[in-house]
C-alpha positions in Angstrom: 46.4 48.2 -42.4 48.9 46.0 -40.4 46.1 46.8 -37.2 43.5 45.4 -39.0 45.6 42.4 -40.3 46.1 41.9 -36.8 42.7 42.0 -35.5 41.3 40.1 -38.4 44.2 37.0 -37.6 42.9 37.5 -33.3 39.2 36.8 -34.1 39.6 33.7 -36.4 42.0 32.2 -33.7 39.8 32.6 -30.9 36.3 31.3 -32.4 36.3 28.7 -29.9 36.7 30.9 -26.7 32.8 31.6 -25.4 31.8 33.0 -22.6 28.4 31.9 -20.5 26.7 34.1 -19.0 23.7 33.3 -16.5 20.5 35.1 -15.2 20.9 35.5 -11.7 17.9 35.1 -9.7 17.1 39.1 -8.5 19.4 41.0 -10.3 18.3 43.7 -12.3 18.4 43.7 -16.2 21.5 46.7 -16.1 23.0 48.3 -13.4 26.2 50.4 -14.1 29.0 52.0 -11.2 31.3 54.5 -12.0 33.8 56.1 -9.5 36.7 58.8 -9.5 39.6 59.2 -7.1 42.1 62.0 -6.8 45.8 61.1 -6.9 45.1 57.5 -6.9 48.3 56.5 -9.4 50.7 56.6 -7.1 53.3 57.0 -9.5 52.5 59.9 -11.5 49.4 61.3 -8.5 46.6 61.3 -11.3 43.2 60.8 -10.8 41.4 58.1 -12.1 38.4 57.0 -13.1 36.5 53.6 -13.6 33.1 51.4 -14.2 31.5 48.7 -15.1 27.8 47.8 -16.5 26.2 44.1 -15.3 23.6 43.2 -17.4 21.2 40.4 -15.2 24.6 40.4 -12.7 27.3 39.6 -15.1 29.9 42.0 -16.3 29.6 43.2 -19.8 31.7 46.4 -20.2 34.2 48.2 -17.9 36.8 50.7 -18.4 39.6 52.3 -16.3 40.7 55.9 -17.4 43.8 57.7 -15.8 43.1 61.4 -16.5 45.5 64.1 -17.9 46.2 66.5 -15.2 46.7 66.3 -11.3 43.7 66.9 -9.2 43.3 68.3 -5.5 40.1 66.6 -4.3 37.6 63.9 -4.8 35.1 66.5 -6.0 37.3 68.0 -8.7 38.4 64.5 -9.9 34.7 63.6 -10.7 34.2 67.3 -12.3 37.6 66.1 -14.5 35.8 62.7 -15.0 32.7 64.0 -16.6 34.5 66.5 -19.2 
């Protein structure tokens, strides 16, 4: 409950933060990237994995994901990524 108290006290207080988006001239109505990398943390050597989705060029979601287990190659951290 105290999570929902909390979220609930966030989204009247910030009623007046907006953000603008514009159409850019060429860009396509959604493009996403993703991309994984083996022992990129260098402090614990996990792979990670990341995007983000531009609707008409402006960011609109992204996430960063640092996986459970330690991976040898490029190839297996992208095989990790989609499980």
């Amino acid at each position: 409950m105290e999570n929902s108290k909390k979220n609930s006290v966030y989204l009247k207080n910030t009623t007046k933060i907006k953000l603008k988006y514009t159409k850019i001239p060429n860009a396509k109505s959604l493009e996403a990237y993703t991309n994984s990398d083996s022992a990129e943390c260098q402090e614990s050597r996990r792979s990670t994995t990341g995007g983000i989705i531009f609707a008409y060029g402006n960011p609109v979601a992204w996430y960063l994901e640092k996986h459970g287990r330690v991976t040898g190659s490029k190839s297996e951290a992208e095989y990790v990524a989609l499980r």
